[in-house]
C-alpha positions in Angstrom: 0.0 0.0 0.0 1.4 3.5 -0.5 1.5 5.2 2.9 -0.3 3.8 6.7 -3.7 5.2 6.3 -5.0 7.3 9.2 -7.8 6.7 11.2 -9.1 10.2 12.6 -10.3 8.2 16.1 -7.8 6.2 16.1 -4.4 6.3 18.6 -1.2 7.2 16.9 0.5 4.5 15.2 4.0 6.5 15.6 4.9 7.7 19.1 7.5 10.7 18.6 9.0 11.1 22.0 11.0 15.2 21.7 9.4 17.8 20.3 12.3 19.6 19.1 13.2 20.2 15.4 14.0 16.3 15.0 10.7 15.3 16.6 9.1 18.2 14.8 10.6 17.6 11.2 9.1 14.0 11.5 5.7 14.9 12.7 5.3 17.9 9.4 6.2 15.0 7.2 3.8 12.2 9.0 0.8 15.1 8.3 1.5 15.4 4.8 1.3 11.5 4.1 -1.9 11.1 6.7 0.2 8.5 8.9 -0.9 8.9 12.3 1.2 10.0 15.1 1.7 12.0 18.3 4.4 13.9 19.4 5.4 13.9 23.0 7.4 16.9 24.8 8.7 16.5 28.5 8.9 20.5 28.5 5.8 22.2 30.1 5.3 24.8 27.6 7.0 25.3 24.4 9.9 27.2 24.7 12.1 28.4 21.5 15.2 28.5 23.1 18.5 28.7 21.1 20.6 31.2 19.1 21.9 31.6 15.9 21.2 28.8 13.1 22.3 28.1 9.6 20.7 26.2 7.0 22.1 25.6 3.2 22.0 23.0 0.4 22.1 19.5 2.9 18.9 20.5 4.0 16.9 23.4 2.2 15.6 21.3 -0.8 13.5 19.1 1.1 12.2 22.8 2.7 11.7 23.6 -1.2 9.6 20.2 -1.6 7.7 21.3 1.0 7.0 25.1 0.2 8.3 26.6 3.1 11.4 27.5 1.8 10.2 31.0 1.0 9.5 31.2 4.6 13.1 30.2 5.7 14.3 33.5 2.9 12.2 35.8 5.0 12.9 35.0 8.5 17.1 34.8 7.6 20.1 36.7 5.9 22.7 35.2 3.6 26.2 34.6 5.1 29.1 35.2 3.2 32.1 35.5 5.2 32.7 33.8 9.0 34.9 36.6 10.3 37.0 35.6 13.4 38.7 38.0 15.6 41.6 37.6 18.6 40.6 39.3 22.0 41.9 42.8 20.9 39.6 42.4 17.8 42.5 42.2 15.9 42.0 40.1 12.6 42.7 36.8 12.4 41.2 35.3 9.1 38.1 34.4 7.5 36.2 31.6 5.7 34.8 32.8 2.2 31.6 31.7 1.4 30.8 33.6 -1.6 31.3 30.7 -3.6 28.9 28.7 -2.3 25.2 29.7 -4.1 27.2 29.0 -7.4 28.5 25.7 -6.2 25.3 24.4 -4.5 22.0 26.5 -5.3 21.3 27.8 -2.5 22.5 30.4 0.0 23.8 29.8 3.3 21.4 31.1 5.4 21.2 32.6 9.0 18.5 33.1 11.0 17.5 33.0 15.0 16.8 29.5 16.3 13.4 30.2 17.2 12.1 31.5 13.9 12.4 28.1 12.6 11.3 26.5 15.7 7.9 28.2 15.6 7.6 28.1 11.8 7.6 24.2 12.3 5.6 24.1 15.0 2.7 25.8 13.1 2.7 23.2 10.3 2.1 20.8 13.4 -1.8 20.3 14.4 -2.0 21.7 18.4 -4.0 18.1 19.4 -1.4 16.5 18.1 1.3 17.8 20.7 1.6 16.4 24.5 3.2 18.8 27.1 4.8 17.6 30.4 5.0 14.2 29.3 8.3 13.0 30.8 8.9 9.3 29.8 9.5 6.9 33.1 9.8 3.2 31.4 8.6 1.6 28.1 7.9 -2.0 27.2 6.7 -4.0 24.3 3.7 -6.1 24.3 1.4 -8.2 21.6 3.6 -6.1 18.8 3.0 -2.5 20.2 5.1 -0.3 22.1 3.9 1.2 25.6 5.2 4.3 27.0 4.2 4.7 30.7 4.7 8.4 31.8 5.7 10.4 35.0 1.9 11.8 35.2 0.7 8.1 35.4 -0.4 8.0 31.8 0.6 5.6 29.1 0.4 5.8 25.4 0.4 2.6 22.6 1.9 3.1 19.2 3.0 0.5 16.5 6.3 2.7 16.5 8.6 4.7 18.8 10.9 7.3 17.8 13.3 8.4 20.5 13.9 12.3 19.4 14.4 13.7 22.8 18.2 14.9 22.1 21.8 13.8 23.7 20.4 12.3 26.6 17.6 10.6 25.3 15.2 9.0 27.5 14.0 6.7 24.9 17.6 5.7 23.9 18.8 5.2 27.5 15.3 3.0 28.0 16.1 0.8 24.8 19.9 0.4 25.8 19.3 -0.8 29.0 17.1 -3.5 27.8 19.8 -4.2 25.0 22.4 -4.4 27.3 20.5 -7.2 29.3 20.1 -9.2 26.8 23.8 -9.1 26.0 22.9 -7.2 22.9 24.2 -4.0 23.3 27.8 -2.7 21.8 30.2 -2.0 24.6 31.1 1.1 22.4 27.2 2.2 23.5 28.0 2.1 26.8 30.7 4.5 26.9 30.2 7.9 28.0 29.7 11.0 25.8 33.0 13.0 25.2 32.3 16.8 26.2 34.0 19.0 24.5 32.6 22.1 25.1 30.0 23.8 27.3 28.5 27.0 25.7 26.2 29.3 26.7 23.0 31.2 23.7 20.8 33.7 23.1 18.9 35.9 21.2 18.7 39.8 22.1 15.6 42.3 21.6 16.1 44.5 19.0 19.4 46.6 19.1 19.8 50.2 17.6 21.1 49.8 13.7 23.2 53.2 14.7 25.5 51.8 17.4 26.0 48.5 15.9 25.6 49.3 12.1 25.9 46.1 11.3 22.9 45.6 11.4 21.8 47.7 8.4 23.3 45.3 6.1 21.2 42.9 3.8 23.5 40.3 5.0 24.5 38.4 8.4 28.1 39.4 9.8 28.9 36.4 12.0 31.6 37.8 14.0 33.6 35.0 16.5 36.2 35.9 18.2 39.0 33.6 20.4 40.5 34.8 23.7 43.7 34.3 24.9 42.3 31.0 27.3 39.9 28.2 26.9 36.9 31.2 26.0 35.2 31.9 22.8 32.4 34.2 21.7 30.5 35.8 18.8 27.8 38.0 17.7 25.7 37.4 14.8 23.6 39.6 12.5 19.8 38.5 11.6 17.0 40.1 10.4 14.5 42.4 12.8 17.5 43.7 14.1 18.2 41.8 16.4 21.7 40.3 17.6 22.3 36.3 18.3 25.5 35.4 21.0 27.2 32.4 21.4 29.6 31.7 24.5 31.6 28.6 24.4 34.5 27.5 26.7 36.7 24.3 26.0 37.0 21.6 28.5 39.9 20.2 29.3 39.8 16.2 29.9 39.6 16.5 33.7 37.2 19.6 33.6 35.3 17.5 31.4 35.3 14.1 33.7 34.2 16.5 36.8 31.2 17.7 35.3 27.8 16.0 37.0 25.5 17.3 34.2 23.4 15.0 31.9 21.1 16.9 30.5 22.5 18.7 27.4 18.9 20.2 25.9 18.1 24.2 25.7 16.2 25.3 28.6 17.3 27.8 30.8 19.4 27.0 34.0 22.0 28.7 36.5 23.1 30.8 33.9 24.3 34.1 35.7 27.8 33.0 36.5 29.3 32.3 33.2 27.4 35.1 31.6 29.6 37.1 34.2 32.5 35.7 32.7 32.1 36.8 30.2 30.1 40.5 30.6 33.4 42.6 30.5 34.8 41.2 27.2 34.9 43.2 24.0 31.9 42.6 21.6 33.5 42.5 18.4 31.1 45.3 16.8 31.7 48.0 19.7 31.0 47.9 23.2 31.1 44.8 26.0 29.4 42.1 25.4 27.5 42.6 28.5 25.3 44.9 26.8 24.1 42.2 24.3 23.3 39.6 27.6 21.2 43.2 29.2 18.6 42.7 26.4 18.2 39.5 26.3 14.9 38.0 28.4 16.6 35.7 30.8 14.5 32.9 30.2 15.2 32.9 26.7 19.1 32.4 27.6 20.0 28.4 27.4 23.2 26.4 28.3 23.7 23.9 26.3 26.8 21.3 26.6 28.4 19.9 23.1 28.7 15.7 23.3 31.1 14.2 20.8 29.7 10.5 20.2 28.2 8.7 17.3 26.3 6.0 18.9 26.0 2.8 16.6 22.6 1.6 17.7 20.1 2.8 16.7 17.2 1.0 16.3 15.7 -2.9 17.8 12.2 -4.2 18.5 9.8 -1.4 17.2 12.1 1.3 18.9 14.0 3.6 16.3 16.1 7.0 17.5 16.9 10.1 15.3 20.1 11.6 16.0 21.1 14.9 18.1 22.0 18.2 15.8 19.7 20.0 14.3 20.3 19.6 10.5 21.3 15.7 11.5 18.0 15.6 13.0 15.9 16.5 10.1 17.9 14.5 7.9 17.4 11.4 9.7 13.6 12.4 9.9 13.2 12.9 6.3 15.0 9.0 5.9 13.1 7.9 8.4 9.7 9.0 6.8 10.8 7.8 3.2 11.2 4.2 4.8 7.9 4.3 6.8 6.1 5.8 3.4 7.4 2.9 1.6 6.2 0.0 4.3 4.5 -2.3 2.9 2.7 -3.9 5.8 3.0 -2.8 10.0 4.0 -6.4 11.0 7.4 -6.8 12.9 9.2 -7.9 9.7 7.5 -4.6 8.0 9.1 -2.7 11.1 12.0 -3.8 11.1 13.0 -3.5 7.5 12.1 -0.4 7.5 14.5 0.5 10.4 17.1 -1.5 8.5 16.5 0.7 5.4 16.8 3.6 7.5 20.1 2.9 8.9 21.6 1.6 6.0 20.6 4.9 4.3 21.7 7.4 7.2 24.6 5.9 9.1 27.5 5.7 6.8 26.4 10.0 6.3 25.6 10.4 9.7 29.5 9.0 10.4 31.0 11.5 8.3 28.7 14.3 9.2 29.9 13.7 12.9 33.3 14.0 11.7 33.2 16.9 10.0 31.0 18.7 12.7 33.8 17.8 14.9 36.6 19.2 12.5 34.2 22.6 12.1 33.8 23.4 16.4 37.5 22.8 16.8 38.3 25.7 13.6 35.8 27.9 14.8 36.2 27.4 18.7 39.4 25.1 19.3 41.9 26.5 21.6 44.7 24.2 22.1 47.9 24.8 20.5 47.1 22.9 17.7 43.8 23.9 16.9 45.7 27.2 16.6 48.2 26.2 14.8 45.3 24.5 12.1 43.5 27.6 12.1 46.0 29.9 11.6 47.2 27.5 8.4 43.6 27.6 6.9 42.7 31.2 7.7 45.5 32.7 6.0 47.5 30.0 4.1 45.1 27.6 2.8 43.7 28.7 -1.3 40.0 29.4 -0.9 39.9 26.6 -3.8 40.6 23.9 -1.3 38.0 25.5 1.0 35.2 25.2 -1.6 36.4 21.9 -2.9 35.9 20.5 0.5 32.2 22.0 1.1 31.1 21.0 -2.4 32.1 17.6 -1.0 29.4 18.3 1.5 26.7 20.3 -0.8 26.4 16.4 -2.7 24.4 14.7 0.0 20.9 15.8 -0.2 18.3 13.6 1.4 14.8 14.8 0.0 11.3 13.9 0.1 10.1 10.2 -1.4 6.5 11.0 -2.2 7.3 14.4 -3.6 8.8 16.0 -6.9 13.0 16.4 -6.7 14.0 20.1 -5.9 15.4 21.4 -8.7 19.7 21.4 -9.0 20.8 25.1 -9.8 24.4 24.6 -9.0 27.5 23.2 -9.9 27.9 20.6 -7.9 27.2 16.7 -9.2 24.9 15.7 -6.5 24.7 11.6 -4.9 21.6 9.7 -5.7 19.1 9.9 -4.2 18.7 6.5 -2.5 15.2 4.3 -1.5 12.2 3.9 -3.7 11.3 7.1 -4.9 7.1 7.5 -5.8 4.3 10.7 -5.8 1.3 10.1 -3.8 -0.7 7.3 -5.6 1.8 6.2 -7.5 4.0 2.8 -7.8 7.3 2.4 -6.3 10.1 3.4 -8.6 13.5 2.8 -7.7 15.8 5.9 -6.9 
């Protein structure tokens, strides 16, 4: 059959535990096929918490199948240049992006965090989002999946999908039964490397006269690295308004010390490291002290950065979407293809789905983590080394070899099954697209 056909009275068939941009991404694509879910959110209220974002040609076609990429144009400016700056504002390099929209299509866009956050949630049916559902324990009985709940509810689906971040409820539920069993790769039971603890925001409107900046038709992302284990940077969007990112390095034994384990954006003790920071320069004028003054409180996040690609990632009627935003949507938009493309919801329908989905993500997802890595350590890396790297790439490196490594990333473009291909307006020889490939009512063509 061509998609899981919805019965309006009906309880979800696909249980989407997170309702961040992962969880979100998922659900959109679930509405425009009619398979029925639920999304479930431990927060209380819907907070769009974050900073700056930036989307480009890995992820903006499947916004263009969907017809909200003029929306992602309005609410963002294109990005051209990252600028980064040593702690007397001095210079020290930049990465040229200008080549980019030729190469790929597309701009590199940048916009605040929680313009996309509430763009998606609007696309998402208010019934079908669950507040203050914190997940206790899940089991599997008779082929469904049961998700008993903190507030003494419990919800049955066909499927779970654990999008509920780094330190994922519904991950940490499925691993401990894995590991029981004797199932469960000791690699998956190591801890998380942290790398970096950082701190984000997004200001009110600031004056276009003292930071003129901001009369641009472009972003200026502005970064700048101190003379210790601190990094920071301003960003431009549109409205005005300013983004911040703190981040501080971790050594290994600040890193074993911390007690954390939640790594999602809400809003925690955040005073002292924003004092920390208050008295540093703000690379367009001023302290960056007045950027945190205009910036609600509540709407300030910590947020701690997790180096590790986990290799399970799915067993039973369980299945996880990764951490990251852009990972996160592109491991939605798999995951959707492969449930669009199910033939029947037995076990063996499940699970060759999942199968489909990780054979399509994984070897991606392991190169994407790789590269992510390589990026924080450029553009926030403070050991003499990381210097030493940026120093050679800022100011030695041709721009050539720059571009010739993100047109290596521009190729991998997961898109929509059941809709038309976005069109390719660049350069760039893109990879196939893989799965079976069909419109709505159609039959199954191979990609």
């Amino acid at each position: 059959m061509s998609s899981v056909k919805a019965d309006k009275g009906a309880a979800p068939s696909v249980l989407i535990v997170g309702g961040g941009l992962g969880g979100l991404m998922l659900g959109l694509l679930l509405e425009r096929i009619n398979i029925p879910y639920h999304i479930f959110e431990r927060a209380a209220e819907p907070r769009p918490l974050g900073s700056v974002m930036t989307l480009g040609p890995t992820i903006l076609p499947a916004f263009e199948q969907l017809g909200l990429l003029e929306e992602i144009e309005k609410m963002s400016l294109p990005c051209n240049s990252l600028d980064m700056y040593n702690e007397h504002m001095e210079r020290l390099g930049a990465i040229d992006l200008t080549g980019h929209k030729a190469a790929s299509g597309y701009e590199n866009y940048l916009f605040a965090r929680p313009q996309l956050y509430n763009l998606m949630l609007k696309q998402i049916p208010s019934e079908k989002i669950s507040l203050a559902k914190k997940v206790l324990h899940i089991e599997n009985k008779d082929n469904k999946v049961i998700i008993h709940y903190s507030d003494n509810t419990l919800h049955e689906g066909d499927i779970l999908v654990g999008a509920d971040g780094a330190y994922s409820s519904v991950r940490q539920s499925l691993y401990r039964d894995l590991d029981s069993q004797g199932l469960l790769p000791k690699s998956d039971l190591e801890q998380m490397s942290i790398g970096f603890v950082g701190m984000v925001g997004v200001a009110n409107p600031k004056d276009p006269e003292k930071y003129p900046q901001l009369k641009d038709n472009y972003s200026h992302y502005s970064q700048v690295l101190g003379p210790d284990s601190r990094s920071w940077g301003v960003f431009s969007v549109p409205g005005n308004q300013v983004c911040f990112v703190l981040g501080k390095q971790l050594s290994v034994s600040e890193a074993k010390d911390q007690t954390f384990r939640n790594s999602e954006w809400g809003p925690e003790s955040n005073e002292s490291m924003l004092k920390e920071y208050y008295d540093l320069p703000c690379p367009w004028g001023g302290k960056m002290g007045d950027v945190f003054s205009d910036t609600p409180k509540d709407l300030i996040s910590k947020v701690f950065l997790e180096e590790k690609l986990f290799k399970t990632w799915y067993h039973g009627r369980t299945v996880l979407i990764g951490d990251g935003a852009v990972n996160a949507m592109q491991d939605a938009i798999v995951l959707a293809n492969c449930l669009y493309n199910m033939t029947d919801m037995d076990s063996h329908g499940v699970d060759d789905a999942f199968k489909e989905y990780y054979r399509q993500r994984y070897p991606h997802a392991e190169v994407q983590f790789a590269r992510s890595n390589a990026m924080s350590k450029m553009l926030s890396g403070q050991t003499w080394m990381e210097r030493v790297v940026r120093n050679v790439m800022l100011n030695y490196m041709p721009n050539w070899v720059h571009q010739l490594s993100f047109n290596k990333t521009f190729e991998y473009r997961p898109q929509i099954a059941w809709l038309p291909l976005a069109e390719n307006r660049g350069t760039v020889r893109l990879l196939p697209q893989e799965g079976e490939r069909r419109l709505l009512g159609e039959m199954a063509q191979p990609a």
